[in-house]
Every structure is written in structure tokens, then in C-alpha cells.
C-alpha positions as CSV (number, residue, x, y, z in Angstrom):
1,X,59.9,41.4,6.7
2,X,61.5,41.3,3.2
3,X,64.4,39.0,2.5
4,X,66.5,39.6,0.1
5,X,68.0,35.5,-0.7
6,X,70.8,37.1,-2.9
7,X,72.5,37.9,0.4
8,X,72.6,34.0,1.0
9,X,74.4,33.0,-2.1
10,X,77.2,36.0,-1.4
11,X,77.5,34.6,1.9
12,X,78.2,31.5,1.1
13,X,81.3,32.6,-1.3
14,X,81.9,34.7,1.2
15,X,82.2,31.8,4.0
16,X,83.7,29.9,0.9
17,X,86.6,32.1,-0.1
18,X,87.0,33.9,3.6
19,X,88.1,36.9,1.3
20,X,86.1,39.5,-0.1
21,X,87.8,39.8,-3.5
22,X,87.9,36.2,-4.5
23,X,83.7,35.8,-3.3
24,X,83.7,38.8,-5.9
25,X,85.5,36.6,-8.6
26,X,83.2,33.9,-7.9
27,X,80.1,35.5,-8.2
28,X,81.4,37.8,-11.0
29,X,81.0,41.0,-9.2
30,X,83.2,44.3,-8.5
31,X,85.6,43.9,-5.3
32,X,83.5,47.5,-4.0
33,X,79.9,45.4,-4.9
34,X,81.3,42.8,-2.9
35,X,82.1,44.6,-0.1
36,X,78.7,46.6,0.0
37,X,77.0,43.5,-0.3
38,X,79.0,42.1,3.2
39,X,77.6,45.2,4.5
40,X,74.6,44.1,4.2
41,X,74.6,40.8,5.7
42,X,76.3,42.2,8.5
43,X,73.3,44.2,8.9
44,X,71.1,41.9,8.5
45,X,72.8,39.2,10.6
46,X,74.2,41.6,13.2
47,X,77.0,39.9,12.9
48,X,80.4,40.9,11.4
49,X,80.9,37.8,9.5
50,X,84.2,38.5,8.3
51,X,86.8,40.4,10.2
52,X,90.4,41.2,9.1
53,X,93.3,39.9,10.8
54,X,96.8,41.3,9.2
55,X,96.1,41.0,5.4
56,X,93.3,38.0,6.0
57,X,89.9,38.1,6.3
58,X,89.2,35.5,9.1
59,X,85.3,34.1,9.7
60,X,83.7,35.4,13.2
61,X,82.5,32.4,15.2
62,X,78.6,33.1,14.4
63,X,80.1,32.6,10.7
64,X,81.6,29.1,11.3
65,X,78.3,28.2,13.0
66,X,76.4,29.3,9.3
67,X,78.6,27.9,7.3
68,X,77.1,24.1,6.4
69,X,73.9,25.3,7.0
70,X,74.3,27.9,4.4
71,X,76.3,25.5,2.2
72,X,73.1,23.2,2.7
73,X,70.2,25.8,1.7
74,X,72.4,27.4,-1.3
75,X,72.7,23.7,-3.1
76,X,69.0,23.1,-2.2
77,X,68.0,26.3,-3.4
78,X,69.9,25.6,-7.1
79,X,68.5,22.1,-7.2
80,X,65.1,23.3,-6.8
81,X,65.8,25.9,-9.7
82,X,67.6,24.3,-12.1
83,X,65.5,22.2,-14.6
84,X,65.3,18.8,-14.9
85,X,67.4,17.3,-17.9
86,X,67.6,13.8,-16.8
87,X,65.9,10.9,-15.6
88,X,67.0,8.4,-13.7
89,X,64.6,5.2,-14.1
90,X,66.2,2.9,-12.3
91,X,65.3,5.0,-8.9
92,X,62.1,7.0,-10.3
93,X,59.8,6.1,-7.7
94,X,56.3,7.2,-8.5
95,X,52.6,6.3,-8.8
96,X,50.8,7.7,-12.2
97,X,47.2,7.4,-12.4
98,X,45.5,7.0,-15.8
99,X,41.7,7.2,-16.7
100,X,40.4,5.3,-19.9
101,X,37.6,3.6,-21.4
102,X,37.6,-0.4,-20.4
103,X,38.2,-1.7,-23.4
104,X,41.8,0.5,-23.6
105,X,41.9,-0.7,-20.3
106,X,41.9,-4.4,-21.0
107,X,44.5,-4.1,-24.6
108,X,46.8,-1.1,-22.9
109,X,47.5,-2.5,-19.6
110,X,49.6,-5.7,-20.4
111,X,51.9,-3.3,-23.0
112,X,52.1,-0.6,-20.6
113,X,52.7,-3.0,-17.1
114,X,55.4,-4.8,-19.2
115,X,57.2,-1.9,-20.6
116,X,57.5,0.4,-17.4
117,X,58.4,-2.9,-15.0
118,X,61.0,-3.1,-17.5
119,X,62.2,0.5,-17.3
120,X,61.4,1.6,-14.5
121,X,61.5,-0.9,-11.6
122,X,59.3,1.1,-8.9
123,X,56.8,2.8,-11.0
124,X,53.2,1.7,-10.0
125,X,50.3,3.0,-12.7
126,X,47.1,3.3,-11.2
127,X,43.9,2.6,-14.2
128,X,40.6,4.3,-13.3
129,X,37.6,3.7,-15.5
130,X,35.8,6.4,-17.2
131,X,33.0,8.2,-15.1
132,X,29.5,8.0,-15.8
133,X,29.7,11.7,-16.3
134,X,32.3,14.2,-17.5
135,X,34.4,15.2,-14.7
136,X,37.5,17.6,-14.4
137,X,40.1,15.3,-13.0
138,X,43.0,16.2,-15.0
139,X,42.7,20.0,-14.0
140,X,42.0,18.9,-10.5
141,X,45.2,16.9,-10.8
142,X,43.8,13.6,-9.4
143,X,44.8,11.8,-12.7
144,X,48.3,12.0,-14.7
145,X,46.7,11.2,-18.4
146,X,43.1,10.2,-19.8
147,X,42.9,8.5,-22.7
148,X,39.8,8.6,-24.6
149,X,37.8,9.4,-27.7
150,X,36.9,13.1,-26.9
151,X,39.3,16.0,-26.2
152,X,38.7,17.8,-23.1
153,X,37.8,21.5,-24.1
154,X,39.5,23.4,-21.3
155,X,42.6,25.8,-22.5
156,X,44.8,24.2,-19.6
157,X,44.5,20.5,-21.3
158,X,47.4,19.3,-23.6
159,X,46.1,16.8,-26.1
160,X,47.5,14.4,-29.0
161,X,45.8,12.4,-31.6
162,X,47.1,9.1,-32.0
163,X,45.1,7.4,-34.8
164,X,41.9,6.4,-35.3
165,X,40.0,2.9,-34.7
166,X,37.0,1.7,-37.2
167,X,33.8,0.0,-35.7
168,X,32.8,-3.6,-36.3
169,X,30.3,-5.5,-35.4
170,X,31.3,-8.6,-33.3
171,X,29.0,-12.2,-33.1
172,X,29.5,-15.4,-31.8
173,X,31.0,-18.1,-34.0
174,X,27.7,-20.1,-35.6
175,X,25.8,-16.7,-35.8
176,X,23.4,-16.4,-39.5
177,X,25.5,-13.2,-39.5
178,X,28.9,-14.5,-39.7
179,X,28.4,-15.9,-43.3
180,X,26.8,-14.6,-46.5
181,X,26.6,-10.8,-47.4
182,X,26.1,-9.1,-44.2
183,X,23.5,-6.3,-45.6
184,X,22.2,-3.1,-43.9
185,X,19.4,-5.0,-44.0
186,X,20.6,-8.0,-42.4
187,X,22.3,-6.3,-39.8
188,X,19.2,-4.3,-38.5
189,X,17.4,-7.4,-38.4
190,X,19.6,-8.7,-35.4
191,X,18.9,-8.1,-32.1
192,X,21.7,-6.0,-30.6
193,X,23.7,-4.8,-27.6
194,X,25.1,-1.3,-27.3
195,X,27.7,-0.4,-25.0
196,X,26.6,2.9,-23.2
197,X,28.8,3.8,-19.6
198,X,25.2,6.2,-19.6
199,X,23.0,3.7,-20.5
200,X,22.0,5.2,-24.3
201,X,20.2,2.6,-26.3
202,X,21.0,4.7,-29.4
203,X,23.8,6.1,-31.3
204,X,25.7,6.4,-34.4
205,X,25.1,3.5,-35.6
206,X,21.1,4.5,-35.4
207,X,21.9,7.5,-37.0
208,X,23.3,5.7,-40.3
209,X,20.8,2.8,-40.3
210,X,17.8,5.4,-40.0
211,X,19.7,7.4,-43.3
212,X,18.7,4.2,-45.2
213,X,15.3,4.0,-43.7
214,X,16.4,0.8,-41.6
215,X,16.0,0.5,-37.3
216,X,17.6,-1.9,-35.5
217,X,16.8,-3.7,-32.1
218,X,18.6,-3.0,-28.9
219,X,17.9,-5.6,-26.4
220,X,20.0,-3.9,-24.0
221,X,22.7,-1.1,-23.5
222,X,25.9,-2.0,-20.8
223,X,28.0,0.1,-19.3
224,X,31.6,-1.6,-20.5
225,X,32.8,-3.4,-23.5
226,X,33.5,-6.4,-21.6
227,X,30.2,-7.1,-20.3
228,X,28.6,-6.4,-24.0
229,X,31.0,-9.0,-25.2
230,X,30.6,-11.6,-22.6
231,X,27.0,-11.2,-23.5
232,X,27.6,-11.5,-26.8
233,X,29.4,-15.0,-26.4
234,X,26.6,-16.2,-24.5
235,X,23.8,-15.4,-26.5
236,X,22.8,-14.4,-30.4
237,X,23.3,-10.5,-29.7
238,X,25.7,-8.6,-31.8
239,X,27.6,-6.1,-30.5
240,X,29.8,-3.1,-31.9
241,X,33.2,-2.6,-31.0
242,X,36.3,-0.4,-32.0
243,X,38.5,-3.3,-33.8
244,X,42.1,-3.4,-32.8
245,X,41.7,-1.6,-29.8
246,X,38.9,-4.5,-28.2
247,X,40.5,-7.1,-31.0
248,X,42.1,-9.2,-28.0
249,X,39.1,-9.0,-25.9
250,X,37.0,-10.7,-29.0
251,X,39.1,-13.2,-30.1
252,X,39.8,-14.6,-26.2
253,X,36.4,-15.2,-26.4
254,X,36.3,-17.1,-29.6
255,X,33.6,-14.3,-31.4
256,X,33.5,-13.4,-35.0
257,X,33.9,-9.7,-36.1
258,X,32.5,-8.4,-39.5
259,X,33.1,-4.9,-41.1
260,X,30.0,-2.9,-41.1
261,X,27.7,-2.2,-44.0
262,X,27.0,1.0,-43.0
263,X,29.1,4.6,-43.1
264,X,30.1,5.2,-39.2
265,X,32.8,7.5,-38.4
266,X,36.0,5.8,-37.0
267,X,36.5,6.3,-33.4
268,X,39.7,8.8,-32.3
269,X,42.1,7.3,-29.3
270,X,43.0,10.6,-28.1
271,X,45.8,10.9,-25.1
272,X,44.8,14.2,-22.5
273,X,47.3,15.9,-19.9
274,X,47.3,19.0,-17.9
275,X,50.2,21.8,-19.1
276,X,51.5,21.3,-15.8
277,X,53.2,18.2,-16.5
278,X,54.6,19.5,-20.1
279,X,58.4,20.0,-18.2
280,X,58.2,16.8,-16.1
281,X,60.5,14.3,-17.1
282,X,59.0,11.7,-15.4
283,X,55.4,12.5,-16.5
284,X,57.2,13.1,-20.2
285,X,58.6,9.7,-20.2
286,X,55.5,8.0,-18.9
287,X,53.7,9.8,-21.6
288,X,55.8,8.7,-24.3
289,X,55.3,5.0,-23.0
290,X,51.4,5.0,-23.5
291,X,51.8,6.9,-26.6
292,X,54.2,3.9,-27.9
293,X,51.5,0.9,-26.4
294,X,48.6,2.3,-27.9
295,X,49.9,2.9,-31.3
296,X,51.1,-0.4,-31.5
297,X,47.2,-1.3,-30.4
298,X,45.9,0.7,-33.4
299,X,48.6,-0.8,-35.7
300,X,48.2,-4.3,-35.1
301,X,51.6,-4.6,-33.8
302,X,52.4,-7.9,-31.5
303,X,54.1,-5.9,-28.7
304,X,56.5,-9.1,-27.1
305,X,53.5,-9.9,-24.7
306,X,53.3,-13.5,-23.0
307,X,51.5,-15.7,-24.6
């Protein structure tokens, strides 16, 4: 059966107005539109709606009974189409779910927490850790943003590119490696830790040493940043770690970071969406939010957090 939902807007001016000519005013139609289009919902209502008494137009009983109800569906029907141009934070209420590596995890968290409790009293952000393999989440819609250091290659994913983060390599206080000229040589000559959420013992860094004819040891590879650096503090592995963005992570535990003496490309921080969030205010606004918190990570910027 085909419904035609242009009859329930005229009926509500016409219920409104209880006059055919001023439901036409109101709707900007003719006076003769108007009164074909009552024709119609008397048709399909089998009802006449509006009947006239003297020079009046008076609302048949089945007419009062639709009249809030119609009322009702009409302003739903123009909420639901009529975009969304503000945002009220004080009662967005809302749970977000965000995917990242651990170490943004760790740095992003406290900025993030702080900012939206501040804003935005009963949002809740949910942090998942990245998979051990690639997964589709974002076009599944099971997570609201991904941050990471690879851009999703699917035409449906939005993605911006914050900055960049250069690799260091990260010791414990005392270690031979903290003073002198720390060499290519030198380096390799360590026994290191990788941090692999697959387990890879190699990697870039292999890649440049081996340019210069130099391999290094890997004693072990662990799946998070947090357990190569507690590893790190407790023993005379070095480890290698994007700077500002694991910075607090190293210093709460008292290590020692060095540039490296080798060329390795800096790592991206990359933030990933679906297009279907690109007109939501509330995903805009949360976006704008981690966008803020992580380039004050990659600047170095103290973001007001407690001490």
C-alpha cells in the first residue's frame, strides 16, 4: 500500500487552521491545490475531515481525535529531517569507543578523560587495544575512531594526518649506552627488545642497521610498549620507542632515551573514521577532542594534567 506522507503535513494545517485557504497560506499552496489535496485525505481516511458549517469549516469528530496525534508525528517527522546544527554537551549522553596502539593508549587517555569530563559530563569513551591482526571494525561500526600509524585502505574510511613521531631508543639509567657517542656500532652491540603486537623480531630498524653491514640482537619481541619498557627498567635491554608519544611512559620509569644513529622513518599518528559519522555532531566534536590531545602529545605540550 503506498503512502503518500505529504497528506500528513496538509492535514495537520488543515486540523491547524480548520480552513482550507489559510492551510493553503501555510503550506504556500493554491486555495484549488488545497482543496484537491483534502480530497485526498478524505479518501484516504474515509473520513470528511473538514465539513462546512455557514461560512466555517468545522473539524468532524474522527478529525479532533487525529489532531495531537498528527501534531505529534509531523514535529517528529521534521526533527528527524532537519540536520543537526547544535550540540548540546551538557546532556550529550553517549559512549564512543576508540581503538589505538598502547602506548597512545597510556599518553592519550589522561588528556582525553580530562577534557570530555569537563565538557561533556555523561560521555563515557571506551579504549580498545589494537588487534593482533587487521580487522574491519570501523566499517563494521563497532568502533567510533582508530588511531594508529597506518591508514585503513577502504574508500568508506575518512582519515587525517596529525604529525609524525621519531624513534629513540630508550635504556635504563647506568646503561654503557647512555654516555659516550652512541655509534651504529654500539647500538647493534646491545641486546635488544622489539615491540611486535605479532611477535616480529625484526623490523626497520634491521633494515637500516643491515644497510651499514651491522645486525643487532633481539632477546625478545612483546606484544605492547609497556611491557618492553618495564623490561627495559629491569634489565640491560634497550628498547625503541616513538618519543613524545611513549615520553611519559619512559620517564615514570626513570629510563634514559637517546636519538638513534641510524636513518629510520618517523612514525605517522594517523586518526581513522567511517564517512558515516562525517555529519554527526557528536562524533565531530569527539573527534576534534582527540585530534587536540594528541597534537599536544606530538608537540610536547603540558596539557593542565595532575601532577
Amino acid at each position: 500500500m503506498h503512502v503518500d506522507l505529504n497528506l500528513l503535513i496538509a492535514l495537520d494545517a488543515l486540523l491547524e487552521e480548520n480552513s482550507v485557504a489559510a492551510a493553503a497560506d501555510r503550506l504556500h499552496l493554491s486555495a484549488p491545490a488545497m482543496s484537491r489535496t483534502l480530497a485526498r485525505i478524505r479518501k484516504a481516511t474515509g473520513d470528511d475531515i473538514l465539513v462546512r458549517t455557514g461560512r466555517t469549516m468545522t473539524p468532524t469528530p474522527h478529525a479532533l481525535a487525529l489532531r495531537e496525534e498528527t501534531r505529534e508525528l509531523v514535529a517528529r517527522a521534521t526533527a528527524l529531517l532537519t540536520p543537526v546544527t547544535t550540540l548540546d554537551l551538557d546532556t550529550l549522553d553517549r559512549s564512543f569507543t576508540l581503538r589505538c596502539h598502547d602506548a597512545l593508549i597510556d599518553t592519550l587517555a589522561p588528556r582525553l578523560i580530562k577534557a570530555v569530563a569537563e565538557a561533556a559530563p555523561n560521555v563515557s569513551i571506551r579504549f580498545l587495544a589494537e588487534p593482533s591482526a587487521d580487522v574491519a571494525d570501523l566499517a563494521r561500526g563497532q568502533t567510533d575512531l582508530e588511531v594508529g600509524a597506518g591508514a585503513p585502505e577502504r574508500p568508506e574510511i575518512a582519515t587525517t594526518t596529525l604529525g609524525t613521531d621519531r624513534m629513540v631508543a630508550v635504556m635504563r639509567a647506568g646503561h654503557p649506552l647512555t654516555e659516550g657517542e652512541l655509534t651504529p656500532s654500539r647500538f647493534a652491540a646491545a641486546d635488544h627488545v622489539t615491540v611486535s603486537r605479532r611477535g616480529r623480531l625484526t623490523g626497520p630498524i634491521d633494515e637500516a642497521l643491515a644497510g651499514l653491514g651491522l645486525i643487532r640482537r633481539v632477546r625478545a619481541a612483546l606484544p605492547t610498549t609497556s611491557a618492553a619498557l618495564e623490561l627495559t627498567a629491569r634489565t640491560a635491554l634497550v628498547t625503541t620507542v616513538a618519543e613524545q608519544v611513549c615520553r611519559p611512559a619512559w620517564q615514570r620509569l626513570g629510563l634514559c632515551a637517546r636519538a638513534l644513529p641510524l636513518e629510520v622513518p618517523a612514525v605517522p599518528v594517523i586518526v581513522a573514521w567511517h564517512h558515516r559519522y562525517d555529519s554527526d555532531a557528536a562524533h565531530g566534536w569527539l573527534r576534534g577532542e582527540v585530534i587536540r590531545a594528541l597534537r599536544g602529545v606530538l608537540t610536547g605540550q603540558d596539557s593542565g594534567l595532575p601532577a
